[in-house]
DRENPA-3360 file (N, C-alpha, C; in nm, 2 decimals, always signed):
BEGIN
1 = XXXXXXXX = +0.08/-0.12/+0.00/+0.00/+0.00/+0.00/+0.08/+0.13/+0.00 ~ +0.23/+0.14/+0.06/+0.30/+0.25/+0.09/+0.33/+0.29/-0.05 ~ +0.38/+0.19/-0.12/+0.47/+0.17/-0.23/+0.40/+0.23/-0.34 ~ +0.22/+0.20/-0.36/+0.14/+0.27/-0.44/+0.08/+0.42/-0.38 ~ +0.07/+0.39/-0.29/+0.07/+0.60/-0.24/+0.17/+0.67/-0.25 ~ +0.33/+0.65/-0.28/+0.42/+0.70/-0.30/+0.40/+0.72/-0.48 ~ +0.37/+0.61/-0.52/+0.36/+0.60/-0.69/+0.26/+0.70/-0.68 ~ +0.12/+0.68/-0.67/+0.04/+0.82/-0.68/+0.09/+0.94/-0.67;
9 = XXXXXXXX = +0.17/+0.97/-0.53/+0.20/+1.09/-0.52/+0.30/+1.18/-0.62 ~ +0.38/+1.08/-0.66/+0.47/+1.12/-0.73/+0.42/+1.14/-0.93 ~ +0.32/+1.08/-0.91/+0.25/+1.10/-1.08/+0.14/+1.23/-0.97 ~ +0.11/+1.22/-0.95/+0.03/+1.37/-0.94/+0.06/+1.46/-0.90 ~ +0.15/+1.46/-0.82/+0.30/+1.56/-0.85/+0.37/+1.59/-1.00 ~ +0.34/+1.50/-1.01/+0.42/+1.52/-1.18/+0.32/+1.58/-1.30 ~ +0.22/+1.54/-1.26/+0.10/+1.55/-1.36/+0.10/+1.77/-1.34 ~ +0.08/+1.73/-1.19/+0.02/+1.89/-1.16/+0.15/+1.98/-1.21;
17 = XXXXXXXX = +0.26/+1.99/-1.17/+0.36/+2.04/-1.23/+0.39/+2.05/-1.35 ~ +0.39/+1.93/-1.43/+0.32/+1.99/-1.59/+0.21/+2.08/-1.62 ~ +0.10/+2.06/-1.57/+0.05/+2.13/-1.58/+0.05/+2.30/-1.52 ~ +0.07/+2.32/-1.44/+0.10/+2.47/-1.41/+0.25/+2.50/-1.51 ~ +0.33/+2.48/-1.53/+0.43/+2.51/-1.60/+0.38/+2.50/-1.81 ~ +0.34/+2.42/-1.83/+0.23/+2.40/-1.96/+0.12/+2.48/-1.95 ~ +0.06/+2.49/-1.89/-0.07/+2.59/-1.94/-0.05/+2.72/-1.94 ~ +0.00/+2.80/-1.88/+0.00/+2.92/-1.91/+0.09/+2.94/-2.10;
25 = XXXXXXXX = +0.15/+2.84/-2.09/+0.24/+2.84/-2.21/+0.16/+2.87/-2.33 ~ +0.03/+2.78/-2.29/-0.07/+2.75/-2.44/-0.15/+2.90/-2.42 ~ -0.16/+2.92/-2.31/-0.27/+3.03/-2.38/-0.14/+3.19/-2.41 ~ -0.06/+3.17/-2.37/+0.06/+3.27/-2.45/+0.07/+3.22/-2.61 ~ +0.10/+3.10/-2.61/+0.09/+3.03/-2.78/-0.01/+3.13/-2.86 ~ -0.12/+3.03/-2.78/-0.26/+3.08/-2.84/-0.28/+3.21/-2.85 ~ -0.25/+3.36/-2.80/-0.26/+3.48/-2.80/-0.18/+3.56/-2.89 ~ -0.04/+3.44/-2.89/+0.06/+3.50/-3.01/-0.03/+3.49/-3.12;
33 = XXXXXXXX = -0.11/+3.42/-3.18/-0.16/+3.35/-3.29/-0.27/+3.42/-3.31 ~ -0.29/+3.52/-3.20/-0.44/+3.60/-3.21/-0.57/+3.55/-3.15 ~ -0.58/+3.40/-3.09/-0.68/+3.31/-3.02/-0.66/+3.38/-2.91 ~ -0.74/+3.45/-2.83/-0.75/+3.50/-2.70/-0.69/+3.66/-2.67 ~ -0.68/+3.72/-2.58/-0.65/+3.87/-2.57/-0.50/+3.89/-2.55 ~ -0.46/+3.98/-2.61/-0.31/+4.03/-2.68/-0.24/+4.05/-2.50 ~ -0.30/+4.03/-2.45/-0.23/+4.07/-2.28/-0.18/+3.94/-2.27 ~ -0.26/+3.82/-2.30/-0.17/+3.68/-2.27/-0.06/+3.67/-2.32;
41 = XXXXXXXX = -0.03/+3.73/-2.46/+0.10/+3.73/-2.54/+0.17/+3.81/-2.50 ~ +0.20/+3.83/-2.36/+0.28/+3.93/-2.31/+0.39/+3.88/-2.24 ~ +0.51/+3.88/-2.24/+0.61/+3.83/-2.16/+0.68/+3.96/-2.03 ~ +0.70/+3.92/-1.93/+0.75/+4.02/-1.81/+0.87/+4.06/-1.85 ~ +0.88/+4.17/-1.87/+1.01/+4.26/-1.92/+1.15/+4.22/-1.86 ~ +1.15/+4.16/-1.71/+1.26/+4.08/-1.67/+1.28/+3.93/-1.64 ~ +1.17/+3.92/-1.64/+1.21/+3.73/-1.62/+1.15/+3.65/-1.77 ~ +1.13/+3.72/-1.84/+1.06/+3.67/-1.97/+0.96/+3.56/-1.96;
49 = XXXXXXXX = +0.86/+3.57/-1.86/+0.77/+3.44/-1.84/+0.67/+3.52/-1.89 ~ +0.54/+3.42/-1.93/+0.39/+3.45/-1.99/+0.32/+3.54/-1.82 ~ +0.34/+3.62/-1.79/+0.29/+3.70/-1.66/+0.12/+3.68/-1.63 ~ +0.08/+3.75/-1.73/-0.11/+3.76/-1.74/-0.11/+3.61/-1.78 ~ -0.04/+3.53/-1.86/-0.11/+3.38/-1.89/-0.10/+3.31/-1.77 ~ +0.00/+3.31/-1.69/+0.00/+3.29/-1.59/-0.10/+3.32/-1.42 ~ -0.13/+3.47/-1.41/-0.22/+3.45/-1.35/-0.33/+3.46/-1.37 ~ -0.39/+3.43/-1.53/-0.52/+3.39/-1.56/-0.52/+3.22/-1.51;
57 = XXXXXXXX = -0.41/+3.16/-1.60/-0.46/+3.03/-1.58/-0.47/+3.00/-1.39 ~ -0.37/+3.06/-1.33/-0.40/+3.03/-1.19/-0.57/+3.10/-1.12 ~ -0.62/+3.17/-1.19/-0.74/+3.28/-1.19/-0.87/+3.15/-1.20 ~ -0.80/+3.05/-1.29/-0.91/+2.96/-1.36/-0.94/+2.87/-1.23 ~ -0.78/+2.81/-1.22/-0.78/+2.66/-1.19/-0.79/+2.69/-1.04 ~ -0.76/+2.78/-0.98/-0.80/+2.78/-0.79/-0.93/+2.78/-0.75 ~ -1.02/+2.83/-0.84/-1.20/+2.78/-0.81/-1.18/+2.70/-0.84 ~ -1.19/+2.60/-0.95/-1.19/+2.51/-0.95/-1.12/+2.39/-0.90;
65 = XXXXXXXX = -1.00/+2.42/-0.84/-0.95/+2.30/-0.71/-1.03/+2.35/-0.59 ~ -1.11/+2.44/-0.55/-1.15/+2.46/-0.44/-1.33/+2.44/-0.46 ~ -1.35/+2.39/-0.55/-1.51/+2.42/-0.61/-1.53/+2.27/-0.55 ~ -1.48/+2.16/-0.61/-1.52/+2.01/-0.54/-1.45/+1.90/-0.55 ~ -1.47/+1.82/-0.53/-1.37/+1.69/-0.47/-1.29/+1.66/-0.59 ~ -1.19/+1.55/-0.57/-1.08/+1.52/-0.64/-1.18/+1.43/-0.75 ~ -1.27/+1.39/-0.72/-1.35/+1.27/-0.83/-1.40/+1.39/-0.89 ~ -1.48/+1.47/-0.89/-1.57/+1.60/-0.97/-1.48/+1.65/-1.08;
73 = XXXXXXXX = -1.31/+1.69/-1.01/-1.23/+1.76/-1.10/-1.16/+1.62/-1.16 ~ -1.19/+1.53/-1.17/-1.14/+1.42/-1.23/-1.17/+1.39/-1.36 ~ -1.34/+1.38/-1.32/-1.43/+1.33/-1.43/-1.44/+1.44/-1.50 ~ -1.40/+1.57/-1.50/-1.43/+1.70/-1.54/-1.29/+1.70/-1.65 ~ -1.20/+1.65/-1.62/-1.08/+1.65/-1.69/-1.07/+1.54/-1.77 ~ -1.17/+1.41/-1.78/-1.21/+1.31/-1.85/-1.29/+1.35/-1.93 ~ -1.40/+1.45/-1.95/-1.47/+1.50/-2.05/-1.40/+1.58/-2.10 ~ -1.30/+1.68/-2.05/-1.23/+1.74/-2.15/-1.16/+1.66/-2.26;
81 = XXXXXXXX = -1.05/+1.56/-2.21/-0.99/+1.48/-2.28/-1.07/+1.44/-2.37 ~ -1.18/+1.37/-2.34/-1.26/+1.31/-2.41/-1.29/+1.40/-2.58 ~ -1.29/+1.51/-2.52/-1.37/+1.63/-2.65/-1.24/+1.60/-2.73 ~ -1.13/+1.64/-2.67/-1.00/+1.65/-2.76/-1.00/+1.55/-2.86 ~ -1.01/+1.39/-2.77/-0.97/+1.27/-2.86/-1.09/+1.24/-2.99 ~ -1.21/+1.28/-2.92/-1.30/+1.27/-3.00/-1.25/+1.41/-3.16 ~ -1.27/+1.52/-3.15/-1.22/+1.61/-3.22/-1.07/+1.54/-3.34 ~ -1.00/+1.48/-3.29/-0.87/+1.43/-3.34/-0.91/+1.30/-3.44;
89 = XXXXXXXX = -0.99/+1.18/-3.38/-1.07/+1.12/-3.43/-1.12/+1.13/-3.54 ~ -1.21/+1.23/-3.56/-1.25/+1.26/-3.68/-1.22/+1.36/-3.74 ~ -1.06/+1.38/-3.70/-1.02/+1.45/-3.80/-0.90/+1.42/-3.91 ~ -0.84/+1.26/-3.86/-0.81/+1.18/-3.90/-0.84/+1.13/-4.08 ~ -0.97/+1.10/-4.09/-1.05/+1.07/-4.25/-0.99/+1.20/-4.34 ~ -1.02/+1.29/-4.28/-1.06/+1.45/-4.34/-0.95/+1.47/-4.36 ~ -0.85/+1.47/-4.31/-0.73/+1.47/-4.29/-0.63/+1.42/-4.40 ~ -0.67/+1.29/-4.40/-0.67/+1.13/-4.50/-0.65/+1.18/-4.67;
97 = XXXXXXXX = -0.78/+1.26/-4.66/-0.83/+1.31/-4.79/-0.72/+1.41/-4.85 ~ -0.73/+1.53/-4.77/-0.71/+1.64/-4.81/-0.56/+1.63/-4.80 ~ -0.47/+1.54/-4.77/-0.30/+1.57/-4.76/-0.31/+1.45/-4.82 ~ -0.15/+1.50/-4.89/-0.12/+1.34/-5.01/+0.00/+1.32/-4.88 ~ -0.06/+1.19/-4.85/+0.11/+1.09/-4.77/+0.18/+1.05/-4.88 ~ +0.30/+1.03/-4.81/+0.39/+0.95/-4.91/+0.36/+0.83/-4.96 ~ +0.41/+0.75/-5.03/+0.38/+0.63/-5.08/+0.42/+0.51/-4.97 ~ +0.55/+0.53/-4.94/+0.57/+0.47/-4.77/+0.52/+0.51/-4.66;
105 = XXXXXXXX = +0.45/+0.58/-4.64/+0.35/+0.63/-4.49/+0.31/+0.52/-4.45 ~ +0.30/+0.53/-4.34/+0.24/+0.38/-4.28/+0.08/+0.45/-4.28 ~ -0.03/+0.33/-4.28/-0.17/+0.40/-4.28/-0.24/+0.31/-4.21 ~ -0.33/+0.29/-4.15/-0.36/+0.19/-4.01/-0.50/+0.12/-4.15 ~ -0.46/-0.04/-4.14/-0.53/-0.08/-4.20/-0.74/-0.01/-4.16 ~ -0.83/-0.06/-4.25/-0.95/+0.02/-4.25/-0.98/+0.08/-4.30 ~ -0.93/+0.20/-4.30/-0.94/+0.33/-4.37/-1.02/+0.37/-4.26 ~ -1.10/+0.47/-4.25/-1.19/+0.54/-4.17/-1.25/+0.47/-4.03;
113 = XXXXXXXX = -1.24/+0.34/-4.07/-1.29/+0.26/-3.96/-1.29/+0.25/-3.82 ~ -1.16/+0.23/-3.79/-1.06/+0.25/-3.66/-1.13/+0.44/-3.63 ~ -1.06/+0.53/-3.66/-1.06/+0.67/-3.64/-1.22/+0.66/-3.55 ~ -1.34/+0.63/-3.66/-1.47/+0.62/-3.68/-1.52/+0.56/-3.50 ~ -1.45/+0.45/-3.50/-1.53/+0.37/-3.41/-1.44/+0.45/-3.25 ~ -1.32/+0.51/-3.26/-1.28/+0.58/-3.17/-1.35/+0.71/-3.14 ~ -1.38/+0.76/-3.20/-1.51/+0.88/-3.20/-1.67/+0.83/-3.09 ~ -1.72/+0.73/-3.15/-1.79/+0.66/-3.14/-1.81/+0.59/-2.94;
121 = XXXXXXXX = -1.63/+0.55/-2.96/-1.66/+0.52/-2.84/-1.59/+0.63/-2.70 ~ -1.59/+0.73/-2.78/-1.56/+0.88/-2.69/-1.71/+0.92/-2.65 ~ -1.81/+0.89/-2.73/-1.92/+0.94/-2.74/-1.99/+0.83/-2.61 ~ -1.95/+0.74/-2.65/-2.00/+0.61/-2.49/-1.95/+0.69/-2.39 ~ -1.86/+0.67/-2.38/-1.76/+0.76/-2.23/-1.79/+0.86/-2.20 ~ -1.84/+0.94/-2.31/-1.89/+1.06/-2.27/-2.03/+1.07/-2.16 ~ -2.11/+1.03/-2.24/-2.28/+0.95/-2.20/-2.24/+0.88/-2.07 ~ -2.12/+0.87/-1.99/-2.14/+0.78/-1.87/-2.13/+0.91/-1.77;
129 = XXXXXXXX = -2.08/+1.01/-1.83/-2.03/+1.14/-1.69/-2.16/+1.18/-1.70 ~ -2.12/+1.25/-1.58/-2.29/+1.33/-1.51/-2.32/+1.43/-1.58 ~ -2.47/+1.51/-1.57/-2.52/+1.60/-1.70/-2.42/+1.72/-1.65 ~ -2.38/+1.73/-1.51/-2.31/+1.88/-1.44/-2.18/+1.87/-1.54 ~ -2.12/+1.73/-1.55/-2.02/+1.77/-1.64/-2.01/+1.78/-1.74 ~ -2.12/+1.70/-1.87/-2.08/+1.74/-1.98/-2.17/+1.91/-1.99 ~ -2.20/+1.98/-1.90/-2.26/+2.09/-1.91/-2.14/+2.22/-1.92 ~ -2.07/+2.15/-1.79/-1.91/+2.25/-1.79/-1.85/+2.22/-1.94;
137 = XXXXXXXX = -1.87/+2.05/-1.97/-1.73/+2.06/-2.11/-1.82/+2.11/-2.19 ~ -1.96/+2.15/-2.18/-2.01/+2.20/-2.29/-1.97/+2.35/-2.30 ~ -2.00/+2.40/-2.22/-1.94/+2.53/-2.22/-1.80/+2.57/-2.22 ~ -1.74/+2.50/-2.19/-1.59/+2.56/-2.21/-1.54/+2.52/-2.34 ~ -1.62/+2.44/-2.42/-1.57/+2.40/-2.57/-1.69/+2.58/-2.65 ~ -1.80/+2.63/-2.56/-1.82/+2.70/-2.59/-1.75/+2.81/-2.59 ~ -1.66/+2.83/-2.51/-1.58/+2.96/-2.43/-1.45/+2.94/-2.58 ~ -1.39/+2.85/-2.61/-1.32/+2.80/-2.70/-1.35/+2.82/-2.82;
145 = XXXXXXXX = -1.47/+2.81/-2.85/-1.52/+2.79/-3.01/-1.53/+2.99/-3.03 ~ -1.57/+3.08/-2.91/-1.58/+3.20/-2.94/-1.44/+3.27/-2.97 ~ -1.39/+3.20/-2.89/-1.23/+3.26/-2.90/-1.18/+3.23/-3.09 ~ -1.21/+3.10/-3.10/-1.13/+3.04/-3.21/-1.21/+3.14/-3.31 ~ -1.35/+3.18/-3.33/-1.42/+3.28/-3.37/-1.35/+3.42/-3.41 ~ -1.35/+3.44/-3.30/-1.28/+3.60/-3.33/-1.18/+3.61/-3.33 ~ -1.04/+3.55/-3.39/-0.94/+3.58/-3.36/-0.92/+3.69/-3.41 ~ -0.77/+3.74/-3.37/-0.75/+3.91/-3.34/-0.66/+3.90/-3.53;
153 = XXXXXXXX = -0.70/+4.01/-3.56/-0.59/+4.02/-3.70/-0.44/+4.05/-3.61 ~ -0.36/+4.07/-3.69/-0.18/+4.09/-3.65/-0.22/+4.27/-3.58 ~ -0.32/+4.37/-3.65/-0.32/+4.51/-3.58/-0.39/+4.47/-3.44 ~ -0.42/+4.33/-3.36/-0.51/+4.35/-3.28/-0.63/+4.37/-3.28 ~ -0.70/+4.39/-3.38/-0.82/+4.38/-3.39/-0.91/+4.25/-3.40 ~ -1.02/+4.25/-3.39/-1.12/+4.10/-3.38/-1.13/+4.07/-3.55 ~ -1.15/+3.97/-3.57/-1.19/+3.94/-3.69/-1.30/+3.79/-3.69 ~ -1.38/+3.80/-3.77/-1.42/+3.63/-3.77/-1.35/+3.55/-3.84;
161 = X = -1.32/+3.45/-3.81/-1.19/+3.33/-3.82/-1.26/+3.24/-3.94;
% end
């Protein structure tokens, strides 16, 4: 029992550390690129870190480690995943189509099949989490889709995407 509470602690240690050092990263990415407000793409004039991406993303994530239990923010980060893999999934075919691979590419026997039925069974997994959560992944793929919407032209201005 010691031996796996030590293994836990040390992967969620590890997990969380990625993550605060990674996320502020993406939404600086994302800001350079025009997705989100031109303050995230800001670096601290002396230490050169993402400053505002940083204390937005800590702005985000402290309600919600303080909002509810470690299973709530669990299954809450399983629906997210979930949207991703699903989103990747089918974009796989489309994908398929529109880029010529090389003649040596490896290509996963089926064709669309595999991708198809991974989709498919994101959508099962999904259907098992509670309506509170796919309500939050609904809206934060909403909060996402507005951003991806208006990104900023290079003058900073909004534009539709």
């Amino acid at each position: 029992g010691l031996l796996m509470t030590v293994g836990g602690v040390l992967s969620i240690l590890g997990t969380n550390s990625n993550t605060v050092l990674a996320g502020p990263r993406y939404l600086y990415a994302l800001a350079q690129d025009g997705f989100g407000p031109a303050a995230l793409a800001t670096l601290h004039p002396r230490y050169r870190t993402p400053t505002v991406a940083i204390l937005t993303q800590t702005a985000i994530a402290l309600p919600l480690a303080f909002s509810g239990s470690f299973e709530v923010l669990a299954t809450l980060s399983v629906v997210a995943r979930l949207a991703t893999y699903f989103g990747t999934a089918l974009a796989v075919p489309v994908l398929r189509r529109k880029l010529q691979a090389p003649a040596n590419a490896f290509r996963i026997p089926g064709g669309p099949v595999i991708p198809l039925a991974a989709a498919a069974l994101c959508v099962v997994f999904a259907l098992s989490a509670e309506r509170a959560n796919l309500v939050a992944g609904a809206v934060a793929l909403a909060v996402g889709f507005v951003l991806y919407r208006f990104q900023r032209k290079p003058d900073g201005k909004a534009a539709l995407g």
